[in-house]
C-alpha positions in Angstrom: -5.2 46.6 82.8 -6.9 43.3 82.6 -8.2 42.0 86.1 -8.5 38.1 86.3 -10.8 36.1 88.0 -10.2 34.7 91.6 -10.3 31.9 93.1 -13.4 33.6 95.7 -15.2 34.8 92.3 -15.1 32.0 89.7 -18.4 31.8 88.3 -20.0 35.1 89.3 -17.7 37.7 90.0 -17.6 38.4 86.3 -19.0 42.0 86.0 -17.2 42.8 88.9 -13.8 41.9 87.2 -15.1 44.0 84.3 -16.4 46.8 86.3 -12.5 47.3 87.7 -10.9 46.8 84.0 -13.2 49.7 83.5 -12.1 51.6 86.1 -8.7 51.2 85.1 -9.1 52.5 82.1 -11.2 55.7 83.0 -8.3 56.1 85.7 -5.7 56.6 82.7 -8.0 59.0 81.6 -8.0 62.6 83.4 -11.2 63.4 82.3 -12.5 60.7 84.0 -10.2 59.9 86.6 -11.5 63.2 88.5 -15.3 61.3 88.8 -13.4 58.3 90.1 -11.1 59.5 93.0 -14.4 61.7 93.7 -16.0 58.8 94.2 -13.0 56.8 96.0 -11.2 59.4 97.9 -8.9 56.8 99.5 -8.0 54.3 96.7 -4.1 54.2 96.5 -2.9 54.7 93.8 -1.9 51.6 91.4 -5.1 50.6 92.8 -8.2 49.3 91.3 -11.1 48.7 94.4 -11.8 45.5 95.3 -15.4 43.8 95.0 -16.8 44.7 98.3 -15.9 48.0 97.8 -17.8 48.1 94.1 -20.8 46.5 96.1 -20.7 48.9 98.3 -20.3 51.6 95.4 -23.2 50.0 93.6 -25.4 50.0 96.7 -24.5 54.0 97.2 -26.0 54.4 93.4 -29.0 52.7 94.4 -29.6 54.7 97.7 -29.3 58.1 95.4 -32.0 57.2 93.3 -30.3 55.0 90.6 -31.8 52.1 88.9 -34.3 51.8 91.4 -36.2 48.9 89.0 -32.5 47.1 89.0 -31.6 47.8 92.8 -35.4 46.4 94.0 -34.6 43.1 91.4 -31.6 42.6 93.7 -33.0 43.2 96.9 -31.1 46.4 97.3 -28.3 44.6 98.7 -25.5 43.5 97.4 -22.2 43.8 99.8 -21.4 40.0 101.3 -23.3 38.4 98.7 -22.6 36.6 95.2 -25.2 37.8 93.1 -24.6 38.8 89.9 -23.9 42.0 88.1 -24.5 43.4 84.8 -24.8 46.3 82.2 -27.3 48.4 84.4 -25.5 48.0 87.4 -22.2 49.1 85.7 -23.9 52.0 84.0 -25.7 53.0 87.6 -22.9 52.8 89.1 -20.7 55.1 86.7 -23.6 57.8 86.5 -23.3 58.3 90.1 -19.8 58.8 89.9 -20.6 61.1 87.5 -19.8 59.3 84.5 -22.1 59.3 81.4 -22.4 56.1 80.8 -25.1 54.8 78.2 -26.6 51.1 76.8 -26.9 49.7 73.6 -28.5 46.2 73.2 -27.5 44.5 70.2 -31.0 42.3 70.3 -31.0 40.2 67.6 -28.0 38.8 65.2 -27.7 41.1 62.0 -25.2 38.6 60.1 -25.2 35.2 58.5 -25.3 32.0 61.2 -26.8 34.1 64.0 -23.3 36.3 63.8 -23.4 40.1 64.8 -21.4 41.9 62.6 -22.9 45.3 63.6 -21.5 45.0 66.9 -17.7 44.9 65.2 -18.9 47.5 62.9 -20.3 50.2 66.3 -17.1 49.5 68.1 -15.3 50.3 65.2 -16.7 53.7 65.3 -16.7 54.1 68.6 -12.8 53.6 69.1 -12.5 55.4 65.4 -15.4 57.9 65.3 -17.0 59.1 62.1 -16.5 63.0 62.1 -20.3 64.8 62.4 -22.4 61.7 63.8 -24.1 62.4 67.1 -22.1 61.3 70.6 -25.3 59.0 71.2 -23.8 57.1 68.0 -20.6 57.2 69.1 -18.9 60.4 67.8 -18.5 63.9 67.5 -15.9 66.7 66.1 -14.6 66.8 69.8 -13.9 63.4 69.9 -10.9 64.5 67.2 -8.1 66.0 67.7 -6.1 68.8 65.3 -4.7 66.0 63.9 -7.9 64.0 63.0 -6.3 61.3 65.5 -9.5 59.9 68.3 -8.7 60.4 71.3 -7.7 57.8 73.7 -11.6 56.1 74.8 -12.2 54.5 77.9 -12.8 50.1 76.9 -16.6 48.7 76.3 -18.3 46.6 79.1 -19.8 43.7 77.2 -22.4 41.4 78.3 -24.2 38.0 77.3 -26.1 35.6 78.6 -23.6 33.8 81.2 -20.6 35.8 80.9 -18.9 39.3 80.7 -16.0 40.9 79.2 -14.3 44.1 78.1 -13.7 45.2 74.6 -10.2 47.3 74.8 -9.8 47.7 71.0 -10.3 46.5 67.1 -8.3 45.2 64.8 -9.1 46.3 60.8 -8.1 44.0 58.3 -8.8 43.9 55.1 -12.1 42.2 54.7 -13.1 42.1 58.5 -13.2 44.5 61.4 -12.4 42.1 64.7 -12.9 42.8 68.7 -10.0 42.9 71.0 -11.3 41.7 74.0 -10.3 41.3 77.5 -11.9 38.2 79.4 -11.5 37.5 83.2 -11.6 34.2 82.8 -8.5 34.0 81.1 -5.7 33.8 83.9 -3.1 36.4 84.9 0.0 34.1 83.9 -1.5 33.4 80.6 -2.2 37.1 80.2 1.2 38.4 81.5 2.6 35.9 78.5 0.8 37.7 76.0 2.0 41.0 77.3 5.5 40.3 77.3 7.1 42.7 75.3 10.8 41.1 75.4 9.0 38.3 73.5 9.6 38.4 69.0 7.3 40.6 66.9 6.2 37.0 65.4 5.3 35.6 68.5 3.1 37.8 70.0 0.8 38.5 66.6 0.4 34.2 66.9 -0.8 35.3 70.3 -3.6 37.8 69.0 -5.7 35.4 68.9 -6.2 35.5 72.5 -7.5 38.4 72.1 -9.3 38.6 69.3 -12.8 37.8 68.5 -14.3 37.8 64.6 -17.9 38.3 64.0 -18.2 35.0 63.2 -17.3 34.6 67.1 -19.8 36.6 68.0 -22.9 33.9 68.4 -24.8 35.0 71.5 -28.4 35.7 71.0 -28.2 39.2 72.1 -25.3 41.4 73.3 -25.5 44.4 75.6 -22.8 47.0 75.8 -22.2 50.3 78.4 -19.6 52.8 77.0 -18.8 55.9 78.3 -19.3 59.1 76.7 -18.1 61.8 78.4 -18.8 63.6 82.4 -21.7 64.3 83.4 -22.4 67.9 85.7 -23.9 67.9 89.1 -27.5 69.2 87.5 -27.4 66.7 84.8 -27.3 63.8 88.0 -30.9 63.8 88.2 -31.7 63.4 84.8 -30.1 60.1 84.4 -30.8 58.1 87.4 -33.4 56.2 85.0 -31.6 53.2 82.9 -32.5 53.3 79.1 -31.2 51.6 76.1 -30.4 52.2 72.7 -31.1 49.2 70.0 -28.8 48.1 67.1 -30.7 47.7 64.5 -32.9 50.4 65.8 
């Protein structure tokens, strides 16, 4: 579901917004949506949680031993407060719920113009995975089914300098493979528009283009991603309570 920014949150609430279009998504997910209501044993449901209660979330990771770099860089507070979150929050935050929830930094433009075409070219496989690559690179046999159709995959968190938003899906054309993306700055009537499914065929491929984002797009200096990658077992906590990253190009 995309979240919008409100009125309360313009200007930082960003990775929140993101954080809760995330959570939506792992909550139409079984295998996920177990970790969540784990995690939130009283959210309604139709629900997403509110910000306070993803601060205070975020806080719980920190106090069980996650990010502790990240959590001391924010004072280890975050509930009635405006600061900022980002990739490692969102990935400390999902490993706690028991998530497995990784990094990739795409740290330097690998197309013409400063353009990051690898980034198009990762989600690509991530939503469409390449049978017998690794899960760290975004597939697996599992993630098939009999049919050789992916599975349904929880959407990207996606972060640059300034701003963050949610990748939900691709788009492959011919010579190009573009980003679907959800951004909270774009507002709930303008969204519900585009979602509108009494409206013509026609109509609503002209409004793709709310959506959609080419590489050529794609002109931050660096982007930072967290995806998710399957559950992770109570033993397996401990093991990833330290933040890593993966680098595209390695």
């Amino acid at each position: 579901a995309h979240v919008a920014a409100g009125r309360g949150d313009v200007g930082w609430g960003c990775g929140y917004r993101n954080l809760q279009m995330l959570t939506s998504s792992l909550l139409g997910l079984a295998e996920y949506e177990r970790c969540v209501r784990k995690a939130l044993p009283s959210l309604p449901p139709g629900r997403l949680p509110s910000i306070p209660c993803l601060q205070e979330l975020i806080e719980k990771a920190w106090s069980a031993g996650f990010d502790t770099p990240g959590a001391a860089q924010l004072g280890h507070r975050l509930v009635g407060t405006r600061k900022w979150i980002g990739a490692t929050e969102v990935a400390a935050v999902l490993r706690w719920m028991g998530v497995r929830a990784r990094i990739v930094d795409f740290h330097r433009p690998t197309g013409e113009g400063g353009t990051h075409p690898a980034l198009c070219d990762w989600t690509a496989s991530y939503f469409w995975p390449i049978p017998g690559q690794s899960s760290q690179e975004q597939s697996s046999e599992e993630s098939k089914g009999d049919d050789d159709t992916p599975h349904a995959r929880p959407c990207i968190y996606l972060q640059h300098q300034g701003h963050s938003r949610s990748i939900v899906g691709v788009e492959q054309r011919t010579s190009s493979t573009n980003l679907l993306i959800f951004d909270p700055s774009q507002s709930k009537a303008r969204m519900n528009s585009f979602l509108d499914t009494s409206r013509p065929s026609g109509e609503l491929l002209t409004k793709m283009q709310l959506l959609r984002r080419t590489a050529k797009q794609l002109k931050a200096r660096q982007y930072q991603v967290v995806y998710v990658d399957g559950v992770l077992g109570e033993e397996e906590k401990g093991q990833w309570k330290t933040l890593s990253s993966s680098r595209v190009p390695a």
